[in-house]
C-alpha positions as CSV (number, residue, x, y, z in Angstrom):
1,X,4.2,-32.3,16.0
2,X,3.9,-28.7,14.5
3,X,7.4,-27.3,14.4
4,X,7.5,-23.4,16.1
5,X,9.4,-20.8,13.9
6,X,10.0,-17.0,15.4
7,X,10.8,-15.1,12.5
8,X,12.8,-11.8,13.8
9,X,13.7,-8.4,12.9
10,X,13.9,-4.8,14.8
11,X,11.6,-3.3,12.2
12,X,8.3,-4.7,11.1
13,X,8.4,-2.7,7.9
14,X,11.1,-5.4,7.9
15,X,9.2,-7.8,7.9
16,X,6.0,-6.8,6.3
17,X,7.7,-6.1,3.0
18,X,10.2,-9.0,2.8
19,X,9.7,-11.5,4.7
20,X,5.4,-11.8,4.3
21,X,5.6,-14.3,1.6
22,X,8.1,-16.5,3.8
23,X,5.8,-16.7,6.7
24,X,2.9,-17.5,4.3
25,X,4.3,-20.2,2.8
26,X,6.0,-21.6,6.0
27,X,2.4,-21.8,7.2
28,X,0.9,-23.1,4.0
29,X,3.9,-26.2,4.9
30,X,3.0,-26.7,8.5
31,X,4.5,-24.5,10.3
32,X,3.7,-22.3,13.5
33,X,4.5,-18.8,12.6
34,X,4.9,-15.7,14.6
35,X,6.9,-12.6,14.1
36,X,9.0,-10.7,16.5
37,X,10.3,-7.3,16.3
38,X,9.0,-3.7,18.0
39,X,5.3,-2.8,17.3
40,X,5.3,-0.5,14.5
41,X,3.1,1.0,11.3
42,X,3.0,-2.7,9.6
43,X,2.1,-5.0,12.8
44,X,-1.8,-4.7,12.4
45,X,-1.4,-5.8,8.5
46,X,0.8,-8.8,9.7
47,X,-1.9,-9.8,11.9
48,X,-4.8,-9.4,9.2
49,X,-2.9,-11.9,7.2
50,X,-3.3,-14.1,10.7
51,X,-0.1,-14.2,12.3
52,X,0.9,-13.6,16.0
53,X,2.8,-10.7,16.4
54,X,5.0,-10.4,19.9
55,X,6.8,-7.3,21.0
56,X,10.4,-7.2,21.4
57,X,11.8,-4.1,22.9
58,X,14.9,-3.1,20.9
59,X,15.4,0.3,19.2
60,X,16.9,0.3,15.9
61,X,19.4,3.2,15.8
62,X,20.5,2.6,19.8
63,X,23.9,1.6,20.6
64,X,23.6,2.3,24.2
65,X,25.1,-0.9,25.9
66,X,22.6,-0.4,28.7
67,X,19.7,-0.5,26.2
68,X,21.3,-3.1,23.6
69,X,21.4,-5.9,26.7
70,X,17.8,-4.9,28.1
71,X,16.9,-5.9,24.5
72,X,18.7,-9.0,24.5
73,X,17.4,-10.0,27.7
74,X,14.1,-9.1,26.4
75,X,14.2,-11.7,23.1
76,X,15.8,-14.0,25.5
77,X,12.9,-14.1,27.7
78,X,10.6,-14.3,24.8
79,X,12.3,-17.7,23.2
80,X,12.2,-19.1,27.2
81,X,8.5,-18.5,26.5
82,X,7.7,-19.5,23.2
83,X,9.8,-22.6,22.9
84,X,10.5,-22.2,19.3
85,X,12.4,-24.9,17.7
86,X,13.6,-22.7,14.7
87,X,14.5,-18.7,15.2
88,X,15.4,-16.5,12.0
89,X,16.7,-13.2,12.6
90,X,17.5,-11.1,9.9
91,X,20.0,-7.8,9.6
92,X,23.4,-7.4,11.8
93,X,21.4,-6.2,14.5
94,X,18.8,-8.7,15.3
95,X,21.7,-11.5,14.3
96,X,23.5,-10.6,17.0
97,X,21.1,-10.3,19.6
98,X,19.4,-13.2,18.6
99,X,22.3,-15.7,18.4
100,X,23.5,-14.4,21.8
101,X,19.5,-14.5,23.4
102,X,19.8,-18.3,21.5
103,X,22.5,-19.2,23.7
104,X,21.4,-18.4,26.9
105,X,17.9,-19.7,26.8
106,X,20.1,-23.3,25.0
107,X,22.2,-23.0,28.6
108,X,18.8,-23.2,30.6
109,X,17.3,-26.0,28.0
110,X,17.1,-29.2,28.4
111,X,17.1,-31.9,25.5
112,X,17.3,-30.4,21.7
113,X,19.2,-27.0,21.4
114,X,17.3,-24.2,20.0
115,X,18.0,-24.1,16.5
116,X,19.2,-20.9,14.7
117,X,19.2,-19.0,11.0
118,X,21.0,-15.6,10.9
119,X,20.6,-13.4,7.3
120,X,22.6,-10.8,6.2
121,X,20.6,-9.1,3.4
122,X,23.5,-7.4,2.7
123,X,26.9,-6.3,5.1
124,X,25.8,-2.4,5.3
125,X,26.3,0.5,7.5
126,X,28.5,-2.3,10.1
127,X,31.0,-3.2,7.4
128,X,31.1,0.6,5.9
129,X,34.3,3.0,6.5
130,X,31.8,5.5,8.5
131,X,33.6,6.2,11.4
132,X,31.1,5.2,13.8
133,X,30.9,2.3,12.4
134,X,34.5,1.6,12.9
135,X,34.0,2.0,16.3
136,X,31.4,-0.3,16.2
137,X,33.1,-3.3,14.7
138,X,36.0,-3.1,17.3
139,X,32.8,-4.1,20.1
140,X,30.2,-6.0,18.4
141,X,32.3,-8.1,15.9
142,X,33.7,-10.4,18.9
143,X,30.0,-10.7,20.1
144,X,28.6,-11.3,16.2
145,X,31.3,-13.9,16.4
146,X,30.7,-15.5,19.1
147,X,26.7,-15.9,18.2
148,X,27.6,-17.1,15.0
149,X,29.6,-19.5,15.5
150,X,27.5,-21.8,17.5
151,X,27.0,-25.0,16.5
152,X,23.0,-25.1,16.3
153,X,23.8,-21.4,14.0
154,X,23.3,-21.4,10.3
155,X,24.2,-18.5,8.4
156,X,22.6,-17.2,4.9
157,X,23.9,-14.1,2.8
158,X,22.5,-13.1,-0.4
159,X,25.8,-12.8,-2.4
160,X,28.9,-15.1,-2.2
161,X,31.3,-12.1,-1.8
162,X,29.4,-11.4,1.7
163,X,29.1,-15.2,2.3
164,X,32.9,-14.8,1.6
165,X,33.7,-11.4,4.1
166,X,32.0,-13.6,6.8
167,X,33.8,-16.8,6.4
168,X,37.4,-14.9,5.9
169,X,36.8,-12.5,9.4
170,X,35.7,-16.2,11.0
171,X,32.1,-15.0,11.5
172,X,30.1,-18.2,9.9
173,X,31.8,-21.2,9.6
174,X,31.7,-22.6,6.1
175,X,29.8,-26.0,6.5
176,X,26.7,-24.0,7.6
177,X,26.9,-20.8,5.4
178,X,24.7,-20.8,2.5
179,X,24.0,-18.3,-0.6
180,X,19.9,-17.4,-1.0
181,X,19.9,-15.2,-4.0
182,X,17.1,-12.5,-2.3
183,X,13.4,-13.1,-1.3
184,X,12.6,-13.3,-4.8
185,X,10.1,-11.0,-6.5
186,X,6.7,-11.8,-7.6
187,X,6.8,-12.5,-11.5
188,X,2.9,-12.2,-11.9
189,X,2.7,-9.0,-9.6
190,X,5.5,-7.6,-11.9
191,X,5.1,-7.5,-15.3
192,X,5.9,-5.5,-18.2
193,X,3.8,-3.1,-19.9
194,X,5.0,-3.6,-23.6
195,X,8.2,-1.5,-23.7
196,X,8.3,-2.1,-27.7
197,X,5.0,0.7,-27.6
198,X,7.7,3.3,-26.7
199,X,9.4,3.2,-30.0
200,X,6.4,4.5,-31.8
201,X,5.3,7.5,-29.7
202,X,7.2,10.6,-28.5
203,X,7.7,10.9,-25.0
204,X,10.7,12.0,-22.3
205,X,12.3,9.4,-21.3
206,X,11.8,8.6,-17.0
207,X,14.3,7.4,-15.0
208,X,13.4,6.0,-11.8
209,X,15.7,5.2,-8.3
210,X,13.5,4.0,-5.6
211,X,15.3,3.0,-1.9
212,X,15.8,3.9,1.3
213,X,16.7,7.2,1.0
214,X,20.7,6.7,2.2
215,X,23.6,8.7,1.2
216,X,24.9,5.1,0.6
217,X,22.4,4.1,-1.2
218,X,23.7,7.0,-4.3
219,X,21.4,9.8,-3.4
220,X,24.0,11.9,-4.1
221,X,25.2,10.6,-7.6
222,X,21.8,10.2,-8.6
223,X,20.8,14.2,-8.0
224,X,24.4,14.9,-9.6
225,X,23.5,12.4,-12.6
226,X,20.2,14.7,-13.1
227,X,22.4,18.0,-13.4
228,X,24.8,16.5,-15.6
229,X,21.8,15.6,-18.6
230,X,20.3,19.2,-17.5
231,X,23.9,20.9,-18.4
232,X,24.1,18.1,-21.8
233,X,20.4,19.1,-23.0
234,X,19.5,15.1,-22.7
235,X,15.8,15.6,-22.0
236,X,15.0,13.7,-19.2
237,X,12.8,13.1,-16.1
238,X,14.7,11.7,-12.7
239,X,12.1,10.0,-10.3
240,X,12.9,9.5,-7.0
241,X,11.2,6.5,-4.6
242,X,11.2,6.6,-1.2
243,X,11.5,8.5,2.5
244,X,14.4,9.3,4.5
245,X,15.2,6.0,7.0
246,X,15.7,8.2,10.5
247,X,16.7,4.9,11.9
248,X,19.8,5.1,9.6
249,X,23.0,7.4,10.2
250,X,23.4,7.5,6.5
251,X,20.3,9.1,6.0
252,X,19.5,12.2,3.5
253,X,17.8,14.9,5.3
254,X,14.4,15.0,4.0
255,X,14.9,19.0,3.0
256,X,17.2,17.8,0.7
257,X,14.7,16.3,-1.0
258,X,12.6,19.3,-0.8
259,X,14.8,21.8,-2.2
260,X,16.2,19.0,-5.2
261,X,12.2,18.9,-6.1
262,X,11.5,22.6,-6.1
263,X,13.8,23.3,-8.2
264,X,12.9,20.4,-10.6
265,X,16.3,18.0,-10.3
266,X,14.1,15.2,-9.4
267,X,10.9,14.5,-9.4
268,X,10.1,13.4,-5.2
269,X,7.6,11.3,-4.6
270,X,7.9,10.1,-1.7
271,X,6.4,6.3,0.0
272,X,5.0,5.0,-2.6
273,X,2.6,2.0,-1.9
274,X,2.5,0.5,-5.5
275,X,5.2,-0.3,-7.3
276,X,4.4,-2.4,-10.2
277,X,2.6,0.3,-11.1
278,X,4.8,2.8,-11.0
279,X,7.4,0.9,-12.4
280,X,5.2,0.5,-15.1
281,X,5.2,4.0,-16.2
282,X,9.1,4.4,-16.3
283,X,11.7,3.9,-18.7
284,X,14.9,3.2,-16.6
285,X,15.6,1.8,-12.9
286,X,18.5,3.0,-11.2
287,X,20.8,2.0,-8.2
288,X,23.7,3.7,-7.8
289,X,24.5,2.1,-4.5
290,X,27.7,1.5,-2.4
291,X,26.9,-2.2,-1.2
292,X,23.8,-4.3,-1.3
293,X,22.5,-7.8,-0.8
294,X,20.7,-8.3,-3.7
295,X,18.3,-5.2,-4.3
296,X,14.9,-5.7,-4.1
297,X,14.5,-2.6,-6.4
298,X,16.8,-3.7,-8.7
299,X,14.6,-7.3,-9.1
300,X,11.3,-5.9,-9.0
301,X,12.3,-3.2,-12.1
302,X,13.9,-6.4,-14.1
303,X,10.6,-8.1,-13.7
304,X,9.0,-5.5,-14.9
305,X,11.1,-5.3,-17.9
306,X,13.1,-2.5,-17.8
307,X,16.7,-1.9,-18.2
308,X,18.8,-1.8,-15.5
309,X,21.8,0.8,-14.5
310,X,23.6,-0.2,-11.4
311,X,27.2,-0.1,-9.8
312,X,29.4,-2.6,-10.4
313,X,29.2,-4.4,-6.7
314,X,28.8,-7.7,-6.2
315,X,24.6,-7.3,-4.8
316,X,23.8,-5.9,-8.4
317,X,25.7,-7.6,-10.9
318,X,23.6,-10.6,-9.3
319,X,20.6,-9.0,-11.2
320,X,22.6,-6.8,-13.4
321,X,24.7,-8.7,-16.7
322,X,26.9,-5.7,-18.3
323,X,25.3,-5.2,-21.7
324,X,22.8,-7.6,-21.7
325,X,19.8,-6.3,-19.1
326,X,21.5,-3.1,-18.4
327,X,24.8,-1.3,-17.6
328,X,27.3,-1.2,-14.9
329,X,29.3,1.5,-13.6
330,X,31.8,2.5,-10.6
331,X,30.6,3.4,-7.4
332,X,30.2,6.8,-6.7
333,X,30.9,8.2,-10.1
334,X,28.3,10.3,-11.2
335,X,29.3,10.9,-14.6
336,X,29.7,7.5,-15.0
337,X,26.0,7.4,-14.3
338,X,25.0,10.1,-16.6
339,X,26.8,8.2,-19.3
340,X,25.0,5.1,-18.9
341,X,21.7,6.7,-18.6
342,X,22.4,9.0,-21.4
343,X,23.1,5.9,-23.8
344,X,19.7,4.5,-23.2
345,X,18.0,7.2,-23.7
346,X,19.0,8.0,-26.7
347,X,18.7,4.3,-27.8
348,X,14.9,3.1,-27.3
349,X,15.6,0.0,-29.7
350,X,18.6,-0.6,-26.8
351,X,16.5,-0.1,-23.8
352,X,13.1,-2.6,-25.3
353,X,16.0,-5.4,-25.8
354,X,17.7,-4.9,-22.4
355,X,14.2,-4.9,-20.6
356,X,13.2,-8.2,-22.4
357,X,16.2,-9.8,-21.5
358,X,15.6,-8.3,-17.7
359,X,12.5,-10.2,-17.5
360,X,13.8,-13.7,-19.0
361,X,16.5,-13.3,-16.3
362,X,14.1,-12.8,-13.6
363,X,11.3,-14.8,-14.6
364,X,14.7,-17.7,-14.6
365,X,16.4,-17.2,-11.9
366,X,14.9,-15.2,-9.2
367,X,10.7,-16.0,-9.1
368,X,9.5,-15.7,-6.0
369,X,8.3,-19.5,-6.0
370,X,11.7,-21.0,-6.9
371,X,13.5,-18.6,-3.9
372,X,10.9,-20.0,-1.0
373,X,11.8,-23.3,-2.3
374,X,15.2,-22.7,-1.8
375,X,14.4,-21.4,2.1
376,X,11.9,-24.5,2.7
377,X,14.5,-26.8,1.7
378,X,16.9,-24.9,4.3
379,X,14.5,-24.9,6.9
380,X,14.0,-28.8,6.9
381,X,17.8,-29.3,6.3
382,X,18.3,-27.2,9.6
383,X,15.4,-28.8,11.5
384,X,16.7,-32.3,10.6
385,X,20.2,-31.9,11.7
C-alpha cells in the first residue's frame, strides 16, 4: 500500500526552494506526496511539477495565542482528513504546531499512531537573545517540548551543536535525533566557470552575500566590510542577494538597501531567480551570519567553486574548512571581515586554490543525490518502526 507523506511548512517559498527535490524523489520511491503550508507566490509552480497542494491557515510572523491555536486546529483537521502515515514539518514554527496537531488527531486514532519528522534548519530567531524572543521561549519551549518528545516524534538538525542545544534543554530525545547535513545542492546545476581564467585578465574583484536579508544574517557587517576596503583603497565590488523577509523581526528595512546602493556601498540586486549564474560571475561568497543550519548559500557558492568567507559558527564551518576552501572569522566583526576578504583579493593564485578545493568538498560530501539518500533511508527507518 502507497504510504501518505504531508510535507509541511508556513511558507511555500519554504518549500519550493528546499524541499522540491525531497518531494520529487519521495514520489519517484513510491510515495504519495502533498505539501501543506499557506497559499502563496510558489504554490502554482509546486503543483506544475504535479503535487497536491492543501491550505493551512497559519500566519508566519503571528504570535497571537488566539490565531496560533486556530492554526493548530486547522493542521489538526487536515491530518484527521488526509490520513497521512508520515508528517514532516520543518522550522520551529510548523514543528511545534505540527507535533501538537500530531497528537491530537493520534488521541482520536485508532490502530498505528501518526508518525512524525520535525527539522530544525537551523535554531534562529527562537534561540536568539532578541528580547522578544526571550519572551517567546518562556511559552512555547514547554509546548515544543512536549510535541517533541512523543514517542512516534523523530527529530533532524542540520549541525550536531543544534542536535546538541536540543538534546541538553530535553527537547528531542537522543535515540531519535539525527544529523542531515542540509538538503544538499545540485552539483551539475552548480558548476564552476574556470576560476584559473581570472589570473590572466584584469578585472575588480566581486564579492557576493546572498540571503534573507536579516540583520542576523550580517547585513550590517557586510555594508561596514564594504566601507572599510573603500577607506583602504582595496578595489572592490560588494554584491548583495536578496529581499527583505517582512515575515521576520530581524529584518533590514528595504530603504536601507536603497540608500547603501545609491551611494555605491553595495551593489543591490535584489530576488534573484538564477543563481548558478550569478554565482558564476563572482569572485567571493560571503556569510557573515550569527547562527545557521547549514547555508544553502554557502553550499551552492562552494559548488560553484568559489572561496568561501564565513563566521566561525558551527552551520558554516560544516561547508567552511579554515584555510583550505576559505576563511573564518568572528561573528559580528566587521574588520574581521574586511581582512579576510582583503587577503583574497589581493591573492588570485589563493582564491583559484580555495575554490577548487570548495568544489572537491562539495561534490564529496554534500551532492544533492547522496543527501536524499540519507532522508530516504530516514523515512523508511521511521515508517518501519
Amino acid at each position: 500500500m502507497m504510504q501518505k507523506v504531508l510535507l509541511v511548512a508556513h511558507w511555500d517559498w519554504v518549500l519550493y526552494n528546499f524541499r522540491l527535490p525531497l518531494a520529487r524523489a519521495l514520489r519517484e520511491h513510491g510515495y504519495d506526496v502533498a505539501f501543506v503550508c499557506p497559499f502563496g507566490g510558489y504554490v502554482d509552480r509546486l503543483m506544475s511539477e504535479g503535487f497536491r497542494c492543501i491550505h493551512w491557515s497559519v500566519i508566519r510572523r503571528s504570535i497571537n495565542p488566539l490565531k496560533e491555536i486556530k492554526a493548530l486546529l486547522h493542521l489538526a483537521s487536515i491530518y484527521r482528513q488526509e490520513k497521512p502515515n508520515l508528517v514532516h514539518h520543518f522550522t520551529v514554527k510548523p514543528n511545534l504546531l505540527g507535533s501538537l496537531a500530531a497528537r491530537l488527531v493520534t488521541r482520536r486514532k485508532q490502530g498505528n499512531k501518526l508518525k512524525v519528522i520535525n527539522t530544525f534548519t537551523g535554531l534562529g530567531f527562537l534561540f536568539s537573545e532578541h528580547f522578544t524572543a526571550k519572551l517567546l521561549r518562556f511559552v512555547t519551549l514547554p509546548l515544543l517540548k512536549f510535541g517533541q518528545t512523543g514517542h512516534e516524534v523523530w527529530t533532524v538538525c542540520q549541525n550536531f551543536e543544534d542536535k546538541e542545544k536540543l538534546i541538553r534543554l530535553g527537547l528531542a530525545p537522543p535515540s531519535r535525533t539525527f544529523v542531515i547535513v542540509s538538503s544538499g545542492v545540485d552539483v551539475q546545476r552548480f558548476y564552476p566557470n574556470g576560476q584559473s581564467d581570472t589570473l590572466h585578465r584584469e578585472h575588480t574583484p566581486i564579492v557576493l552575500m546572498a540571503a534573507r536579508l536579516l540583520w542576523d544574517k550580517g547585513v550590517k557587517e557586510f555594508v561596514e566590510a564594504s566601507m572599510l576596503l573603500k577607506e583602504r583603497n582595496v578595489k572592490t565590488e560588494f554584491w548583495l542577494a536578496g529581499k527583505p523577509d517582512d515575515g521576520n523581526p530581524m529584518a533590514v528595512p528595504e530603504n536601507f538597501f536603497q540608500r547603501w546602493h545609491e551611494e555605491g556601498i553595495i551593489r543591490w540586486l535584489g530576488h534573484c531567480g538564477n543563481m548558478p549564474e550569478l554565482l558564476r560571475q563572482v569572485d567571493i561568497a560571503v556569510l557573515p551570519s550569527y547562527h545557521e543550519g547549514v547555508p544553502r548559500f554557502l553550499l551552492e557558492a562552494a559548488a560553484t567553486g568559489l572561496p568561501l568567507v564565513a563566521t566561525d559558527i558551527e552551520g558554516c564551518r560544516v561547508v567552511v574548512r579554515s584555510g583550505i576552501n576559505g576563511l573564518l572569522i568572528p561573528p559580528q566583526n566587521a574588520e574581521a571581515l574586511a581582512d579576510a576578504i582583503e587577503r583574497l583579493v589581493r591573492d588570485p593564485q589563493l582564491r583559484v586554490s580555495m575554490g577548487k578545493a570548495s568544489r572537491e568538498i562539495a561534490v564529496k560530501e554534500f551532492d544533492e543525490q547522496k543527501i536524499l539518500g540519507q532522508w530516504l533511508d530516514l523515512y523508511e527507518k521511521v515508517l518501519s518502526s
